[in-house]
C-alpha positions as a printed NumPy array, in Angstrom:
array([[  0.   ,   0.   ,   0.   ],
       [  2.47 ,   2.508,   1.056],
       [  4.322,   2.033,  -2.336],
       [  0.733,   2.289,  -4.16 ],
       [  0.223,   5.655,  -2.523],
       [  3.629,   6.652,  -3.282],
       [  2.772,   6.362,  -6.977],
       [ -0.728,   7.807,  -6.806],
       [  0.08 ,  10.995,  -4.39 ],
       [  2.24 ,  12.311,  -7.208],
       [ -0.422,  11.834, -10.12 ],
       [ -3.259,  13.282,  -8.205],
       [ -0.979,  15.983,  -6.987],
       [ -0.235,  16.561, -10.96 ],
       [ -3.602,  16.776, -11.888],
       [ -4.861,  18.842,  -9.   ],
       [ -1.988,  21.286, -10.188],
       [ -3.246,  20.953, -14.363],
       [ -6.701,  21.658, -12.677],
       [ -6.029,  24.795, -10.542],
       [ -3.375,  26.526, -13.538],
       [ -6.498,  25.771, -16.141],
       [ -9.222,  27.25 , -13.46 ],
       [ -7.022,  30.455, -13.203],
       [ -6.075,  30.15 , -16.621],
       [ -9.583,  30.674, -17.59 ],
       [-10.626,  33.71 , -14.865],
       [-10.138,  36.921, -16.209],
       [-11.391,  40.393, -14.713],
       [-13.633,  42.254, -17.108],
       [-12.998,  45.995, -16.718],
       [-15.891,  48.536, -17.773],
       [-16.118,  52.036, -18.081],
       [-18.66 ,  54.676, -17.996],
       [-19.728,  57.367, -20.37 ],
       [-21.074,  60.001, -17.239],
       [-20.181,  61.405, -14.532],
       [-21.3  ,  61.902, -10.706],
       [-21.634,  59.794,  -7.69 ],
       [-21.11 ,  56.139,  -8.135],
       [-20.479,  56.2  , -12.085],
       [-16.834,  55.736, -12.968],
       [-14.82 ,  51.962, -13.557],
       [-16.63 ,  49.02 , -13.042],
       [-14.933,  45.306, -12.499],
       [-16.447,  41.88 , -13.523],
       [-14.899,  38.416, -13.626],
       [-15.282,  36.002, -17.033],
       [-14.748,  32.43 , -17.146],
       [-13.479,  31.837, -20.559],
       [-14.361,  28.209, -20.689],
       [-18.29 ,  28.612, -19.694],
       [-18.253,  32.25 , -20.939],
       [-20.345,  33.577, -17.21 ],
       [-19.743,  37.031, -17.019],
       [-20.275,  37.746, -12.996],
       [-22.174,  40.783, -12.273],
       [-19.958,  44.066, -11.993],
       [-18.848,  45.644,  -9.152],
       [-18.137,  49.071,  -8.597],
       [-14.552,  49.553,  -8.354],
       [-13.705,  53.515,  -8.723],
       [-15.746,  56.841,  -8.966],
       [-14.111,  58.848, -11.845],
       [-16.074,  61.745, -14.196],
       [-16.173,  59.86 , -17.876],
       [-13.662,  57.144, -18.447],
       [-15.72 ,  56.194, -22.152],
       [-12.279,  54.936, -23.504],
       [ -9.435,  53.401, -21.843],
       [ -6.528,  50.96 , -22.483],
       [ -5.096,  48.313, -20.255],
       [ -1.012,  48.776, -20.163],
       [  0.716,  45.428, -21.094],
       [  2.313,  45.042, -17.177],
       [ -1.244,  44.719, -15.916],
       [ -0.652,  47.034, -13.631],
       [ -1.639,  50.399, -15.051],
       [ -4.923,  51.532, -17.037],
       [ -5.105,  55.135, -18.934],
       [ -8.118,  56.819, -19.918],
       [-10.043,  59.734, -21.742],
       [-12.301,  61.845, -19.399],
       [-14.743,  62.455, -22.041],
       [-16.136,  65.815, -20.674],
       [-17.227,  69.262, -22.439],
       [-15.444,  71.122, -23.471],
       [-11.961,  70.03 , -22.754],
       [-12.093,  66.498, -21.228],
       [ -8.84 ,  65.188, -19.82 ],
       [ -6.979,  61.615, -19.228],
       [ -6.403,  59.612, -16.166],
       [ -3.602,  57.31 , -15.314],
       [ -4.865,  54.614, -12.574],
       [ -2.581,  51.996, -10.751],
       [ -4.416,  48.239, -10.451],
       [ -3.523,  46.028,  -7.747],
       [ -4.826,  42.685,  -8.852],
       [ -5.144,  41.394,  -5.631],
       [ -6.929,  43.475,  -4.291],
       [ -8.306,  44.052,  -7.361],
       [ -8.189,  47.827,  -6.31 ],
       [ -7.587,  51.194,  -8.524],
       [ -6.266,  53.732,  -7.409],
       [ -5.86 ,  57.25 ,  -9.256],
       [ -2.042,  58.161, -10.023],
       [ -2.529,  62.014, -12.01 ],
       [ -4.851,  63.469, -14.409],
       [ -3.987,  66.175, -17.354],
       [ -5.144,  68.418, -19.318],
       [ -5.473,  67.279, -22.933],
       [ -6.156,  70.299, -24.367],
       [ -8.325,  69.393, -26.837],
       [-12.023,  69.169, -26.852],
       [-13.618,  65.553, -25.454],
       [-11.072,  63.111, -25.832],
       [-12.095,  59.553, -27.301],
       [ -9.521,  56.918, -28.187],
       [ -6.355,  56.022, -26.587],
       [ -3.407,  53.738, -28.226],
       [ -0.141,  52.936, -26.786],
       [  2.511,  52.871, -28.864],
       [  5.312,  49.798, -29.739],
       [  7.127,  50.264, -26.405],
       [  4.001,  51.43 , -24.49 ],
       [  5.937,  54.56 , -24.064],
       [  3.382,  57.038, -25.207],
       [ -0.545,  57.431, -25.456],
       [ -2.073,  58.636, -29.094],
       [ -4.707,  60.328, -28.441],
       [ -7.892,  61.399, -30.59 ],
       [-10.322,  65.02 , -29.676],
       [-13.628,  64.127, -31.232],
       [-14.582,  68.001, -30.541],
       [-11.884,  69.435, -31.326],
       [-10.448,  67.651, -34.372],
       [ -7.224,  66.927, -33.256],
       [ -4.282,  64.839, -32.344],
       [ -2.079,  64.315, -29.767],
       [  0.558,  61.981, -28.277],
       [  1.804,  62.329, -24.614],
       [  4.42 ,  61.121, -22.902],
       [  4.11 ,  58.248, -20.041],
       [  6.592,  57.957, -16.883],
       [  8.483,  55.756, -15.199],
       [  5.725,  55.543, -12.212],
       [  3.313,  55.155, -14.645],
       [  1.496,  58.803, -14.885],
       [  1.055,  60.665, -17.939],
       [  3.341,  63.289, -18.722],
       [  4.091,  65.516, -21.443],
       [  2.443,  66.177, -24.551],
       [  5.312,  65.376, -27.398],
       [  3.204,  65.879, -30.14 ],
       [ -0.181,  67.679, -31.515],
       [ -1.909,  67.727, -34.893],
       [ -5.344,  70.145, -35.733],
       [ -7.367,  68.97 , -38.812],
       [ -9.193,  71.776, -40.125],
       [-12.097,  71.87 , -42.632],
       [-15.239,  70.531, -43.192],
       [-17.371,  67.87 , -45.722],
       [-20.704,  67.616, -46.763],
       [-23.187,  66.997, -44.184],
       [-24.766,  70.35 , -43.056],
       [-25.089,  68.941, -39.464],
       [-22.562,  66.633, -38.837],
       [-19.834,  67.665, -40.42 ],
       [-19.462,  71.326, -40.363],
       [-15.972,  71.213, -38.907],
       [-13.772,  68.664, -38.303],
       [-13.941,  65.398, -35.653],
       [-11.142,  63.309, -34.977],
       [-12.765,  59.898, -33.493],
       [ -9.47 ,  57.816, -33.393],
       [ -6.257,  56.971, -34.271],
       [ -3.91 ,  54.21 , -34.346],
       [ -0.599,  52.609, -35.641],
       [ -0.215,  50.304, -38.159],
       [  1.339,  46.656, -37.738],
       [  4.585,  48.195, -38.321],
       [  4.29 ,  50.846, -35.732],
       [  6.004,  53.108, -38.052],
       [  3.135,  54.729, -39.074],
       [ -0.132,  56.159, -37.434],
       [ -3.45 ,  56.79 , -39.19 ],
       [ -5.827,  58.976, -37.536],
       [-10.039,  58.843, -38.504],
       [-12.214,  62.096, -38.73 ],
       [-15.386,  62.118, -39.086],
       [-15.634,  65.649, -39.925],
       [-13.829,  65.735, -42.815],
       [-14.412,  62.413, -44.55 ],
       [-10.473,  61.421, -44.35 ],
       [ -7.682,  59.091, -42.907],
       [ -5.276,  61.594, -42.207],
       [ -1.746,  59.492, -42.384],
       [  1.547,  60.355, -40.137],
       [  5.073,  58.693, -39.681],
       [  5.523,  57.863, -36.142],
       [  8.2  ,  58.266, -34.145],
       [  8.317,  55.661, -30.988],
       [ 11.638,  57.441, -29.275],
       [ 10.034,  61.301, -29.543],
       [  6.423,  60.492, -29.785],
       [  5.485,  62.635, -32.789],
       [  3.626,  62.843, -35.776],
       [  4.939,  64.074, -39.376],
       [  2.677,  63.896, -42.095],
       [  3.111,  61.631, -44.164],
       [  3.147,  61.955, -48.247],
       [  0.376,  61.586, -49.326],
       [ -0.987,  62.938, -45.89 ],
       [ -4.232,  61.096, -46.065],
       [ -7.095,  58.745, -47.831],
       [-10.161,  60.31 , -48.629],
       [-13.502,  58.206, -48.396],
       [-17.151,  59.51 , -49.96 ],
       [-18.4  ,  62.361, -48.449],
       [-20.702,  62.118, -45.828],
       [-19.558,  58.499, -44.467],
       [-17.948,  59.864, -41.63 ],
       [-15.061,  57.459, -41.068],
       [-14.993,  56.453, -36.918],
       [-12.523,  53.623, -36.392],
       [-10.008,  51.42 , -37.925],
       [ -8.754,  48.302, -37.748],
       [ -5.658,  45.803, -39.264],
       [ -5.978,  41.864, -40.531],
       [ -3.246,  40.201, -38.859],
       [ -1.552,  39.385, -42.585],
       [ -0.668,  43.602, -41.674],
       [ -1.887,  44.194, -45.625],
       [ -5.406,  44.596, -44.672],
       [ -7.107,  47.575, -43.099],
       [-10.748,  47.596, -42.359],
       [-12.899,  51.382, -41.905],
       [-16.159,  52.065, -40.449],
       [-17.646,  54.706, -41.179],
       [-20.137,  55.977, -38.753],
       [-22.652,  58.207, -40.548],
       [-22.781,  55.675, -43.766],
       [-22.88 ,  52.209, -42.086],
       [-20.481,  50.766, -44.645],
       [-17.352,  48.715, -44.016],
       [-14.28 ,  49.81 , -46.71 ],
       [-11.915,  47.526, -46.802],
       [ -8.278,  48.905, -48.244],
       [ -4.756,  47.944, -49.445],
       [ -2.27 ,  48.694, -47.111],
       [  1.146,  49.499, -48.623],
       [  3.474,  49.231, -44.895],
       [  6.668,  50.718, -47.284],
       [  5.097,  53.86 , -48.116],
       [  1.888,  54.729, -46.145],
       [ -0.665,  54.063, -48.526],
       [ -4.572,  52.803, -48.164],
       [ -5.819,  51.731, -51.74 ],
       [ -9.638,  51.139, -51.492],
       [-10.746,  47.849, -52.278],
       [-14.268,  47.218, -51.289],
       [-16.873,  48.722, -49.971],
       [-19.853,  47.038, -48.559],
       [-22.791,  48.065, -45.71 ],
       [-23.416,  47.159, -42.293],
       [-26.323,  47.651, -42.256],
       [-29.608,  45.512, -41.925],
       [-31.089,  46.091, -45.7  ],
       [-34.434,  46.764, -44.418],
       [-33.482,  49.142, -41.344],
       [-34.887,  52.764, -41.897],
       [-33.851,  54.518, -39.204],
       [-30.285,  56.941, -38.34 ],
       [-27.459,  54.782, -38.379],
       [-24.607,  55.106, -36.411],
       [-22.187,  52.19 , -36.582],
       [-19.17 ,  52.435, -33.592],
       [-16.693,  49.606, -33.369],
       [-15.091,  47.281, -35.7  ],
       [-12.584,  44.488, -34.935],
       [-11.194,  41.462, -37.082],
       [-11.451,  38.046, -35.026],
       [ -7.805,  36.8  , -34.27 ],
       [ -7.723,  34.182, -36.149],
       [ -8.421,  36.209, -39.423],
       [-11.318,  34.667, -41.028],
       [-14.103,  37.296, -39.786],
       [-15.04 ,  40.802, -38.907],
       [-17.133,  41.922, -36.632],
       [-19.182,  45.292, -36.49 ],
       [-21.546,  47.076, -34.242],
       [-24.723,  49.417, -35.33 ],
       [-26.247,  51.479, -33.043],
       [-29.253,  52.188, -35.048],
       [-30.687,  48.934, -35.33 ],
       [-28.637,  47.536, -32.051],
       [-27.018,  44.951, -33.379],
       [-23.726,  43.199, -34.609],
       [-22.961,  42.464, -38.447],
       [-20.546,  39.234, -38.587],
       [-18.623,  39.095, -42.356],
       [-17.037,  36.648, -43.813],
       [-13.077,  37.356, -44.834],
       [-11.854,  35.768, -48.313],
       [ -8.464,  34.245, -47.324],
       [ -7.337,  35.311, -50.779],
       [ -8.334,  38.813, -51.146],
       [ -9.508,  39.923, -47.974],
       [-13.257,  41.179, -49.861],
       [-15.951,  40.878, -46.868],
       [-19.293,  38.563, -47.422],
       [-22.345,  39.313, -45.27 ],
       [-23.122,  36.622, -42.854],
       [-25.647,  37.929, -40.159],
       [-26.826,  40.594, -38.644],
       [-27.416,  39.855, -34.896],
       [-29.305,  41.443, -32.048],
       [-27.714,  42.742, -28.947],
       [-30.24 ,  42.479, -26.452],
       [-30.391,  45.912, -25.664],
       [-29.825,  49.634, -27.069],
       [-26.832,  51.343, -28.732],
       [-24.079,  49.191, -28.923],
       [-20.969,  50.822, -28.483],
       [-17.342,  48.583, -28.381],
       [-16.859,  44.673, -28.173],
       [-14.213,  43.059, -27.016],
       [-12.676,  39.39 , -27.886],
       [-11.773,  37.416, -25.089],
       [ -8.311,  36.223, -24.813],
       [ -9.066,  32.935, -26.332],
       [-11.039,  34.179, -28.993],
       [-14.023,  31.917, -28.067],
       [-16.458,  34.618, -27.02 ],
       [-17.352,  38.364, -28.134],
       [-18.279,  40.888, -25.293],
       [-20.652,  43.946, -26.267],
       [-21.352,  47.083, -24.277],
       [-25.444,  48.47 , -25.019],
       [-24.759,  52.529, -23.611],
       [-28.389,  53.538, -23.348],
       [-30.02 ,  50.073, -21.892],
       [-26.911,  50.161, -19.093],
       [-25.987,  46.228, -20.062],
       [-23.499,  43.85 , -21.548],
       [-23.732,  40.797, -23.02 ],
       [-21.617,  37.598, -24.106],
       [-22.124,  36.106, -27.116],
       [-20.069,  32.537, -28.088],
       [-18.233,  32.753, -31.678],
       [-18.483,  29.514, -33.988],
       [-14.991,  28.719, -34.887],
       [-15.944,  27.571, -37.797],
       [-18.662,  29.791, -38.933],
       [-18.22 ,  33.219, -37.065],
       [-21.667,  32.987, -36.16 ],
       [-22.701,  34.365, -32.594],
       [-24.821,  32.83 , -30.084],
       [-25.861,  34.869, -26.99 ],
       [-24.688,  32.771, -23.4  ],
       [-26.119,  33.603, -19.998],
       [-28.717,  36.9  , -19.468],
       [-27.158,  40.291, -20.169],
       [-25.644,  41.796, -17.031],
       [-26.202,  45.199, -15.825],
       [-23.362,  48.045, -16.18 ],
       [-24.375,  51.995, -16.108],
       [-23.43 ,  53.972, -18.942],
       [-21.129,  51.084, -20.28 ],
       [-18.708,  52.241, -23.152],
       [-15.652,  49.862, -23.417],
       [-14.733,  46.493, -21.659],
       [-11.264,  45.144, -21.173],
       [ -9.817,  42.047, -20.424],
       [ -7.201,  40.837, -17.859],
       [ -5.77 ,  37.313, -16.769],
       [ -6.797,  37.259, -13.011],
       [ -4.157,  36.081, -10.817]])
């Protein structure tokens, strides 16, 4: 007996070790932020379990005025945000202890531009680019060693206007972004109907425009966000006022978008005011993934392997109103969507094989919800 138990302490210790990694493995917080301001509105925490895809109901973590948009830094250990306030907004650096599973406010700035609403770090997660929806402008600022924000290294105005009488009568930069190379950035106004295009510097943190300086879409699309295959040769734009997806050639030695397709999001029978927000290609390549907050849901496309053209698949409900971002979960199994004005979230499981969604669990309650982030839990 004693040399049977000798032989079976060490499996069962084995697997009880497999079991326990894979159980944390599959825990990850769910981070949420709010699009308002005032007492008990701010940064919300959830946790996910990536192999049954339960998303625990949030719990109110930190009272700060309007973090809409924020970014996770890659130690874990430090989130940034956009106060999106009138008229000026400003950004937040917060410390996370995930232990404790505490934040904690490190500094806030001034952006000096009008209501902030994208962040992107940069190769070395050195810097924050930064789009001003009101204003129509860029910016990159500098991040320290203790993990505040620090100066502002760089600052671009768009001026000029396109042709929607309302919604366009100046311009609106809605994000930015690098490329796969990090050696460009391309920032998205709405305003003016372009991709404005800038060489990137990751030691300074500035922006040069580059030659040609942008990529000009339709007028009265109203480009929003972008967003890279991972070949790095295909970029994908939404465009907010027009619903449509345009899918362009992306030329990594030069700076170039070459249009290639252009195709809707859009429900063919939905009569209402559009406003598609977020766009994101699933990791593995084969499809794309779109929100519309006009008729609240997601369009799921198709992606030819061979030429990167986009095929309608479905056009899914969201279970409540105004969808705003998504996330994918780290293991690309499950899409996460925020609805702003019905204060919920919901999970939805992706088919592998099809891209299809399939809602899992009940939506969960979240006020104001604008982005969610995921984290490994410890």
């Amino acid at each position: 007996m004693p040399k049977l138990l000798s032989i079976l302490l060490p499996l069962a210790t084995a697997v009880l070790s497999a079991t326990s990694a894979r159980a944390r493995a599959a825990d990850y917080f769910v981070f949420f932020g709010s699009h308002r301001s005032g007492p008990g509105v701010g940064f919300s925490i959830s946790h996910f379990d990536s192999d049954t895809g339960k998303l625990s109901a949030p719990k109110f973590a930190l009272q700060t005025p309007g973090p809409a948009y924020f970014v996770i830094h890659p130690d874990g250990r430090h989130i940034y945000s956009v106060n999106s306030l009138k008229p000026d907004g400003t950004l937040s650096a917060y410390a996370f202890d995930p232990i404790a599973a505490k934040l904690t406010l490190i500094n806030t700035v001034p952006n000096r531009g009008g209501d902030p609403s994208f962040f992107y770090f940069d190769a070395d997660a050195r810097h924050v680019l930064i789009a001003n929806y009101q204003s129509g402008s860029f910016a990159v600022f500098a991040l320290q060693a203790d993990g505040s924000i620090g100066n502002r290294t760089a600052f671009v105005q768009d001026t000029g206007h396109s042709i929607d009488p309302v919604r366009q009568t100046h311009a609106y930069a809605h994000s930015i972004r690098l490329d796969p190379t990090h050696r460009f950035a391309l920032g998205c106004d709405l305003g003016l109907d372009k991709v404005f295009i800038f060489h990137y510097d990751n030691i300074e943190g500035t922006l040069t425009p580059n030659d040609p300086p942008f990529a000009t879409v339709p007028g009265g699309l109203g480009p929003r966000h972008l967003t890279f295959h991972p070949n790095g040769h295909w970029a994908y734009l939404v465009t907010e006022m027009g619903g449509m997806v345009i899918q362009f050639d992306w030329n990594p030695q030069n700076g170039t978008l070459t249009q290639l397709q252009s195709i809707s999001a859009v429900p063919a029978d939905f009569k209402g005011t559009n406003g598609s927000a977020e766009i994101g290609v699933h990791p593995n390549g084969k499809f794309l993934y779109v929100t519309d907050r006009g008729p609240n849901c997601v369009a799921v496309f198709a992606i030819d392997p061979q030429t990167g053209n986009l095929t309608l698949i479905e056009h899914v409900p969201t279970q409540g109103k105004t969808p705003r971002n998504f996330a994918f979960d780290p293991t690309g199994n499950w899409l996460l969507v925020t609805n702003h004005d019905s204060d919920n979230a919901v999970v939805f499981r992706i088919d592998p094989d099809t891209g299809r969604l399939t809602q899992t669990g009940d939506p969960v309650s979240v006020t104001y919800p604008f982005c969610p982030r995921f984290l490994a839990a410890p």
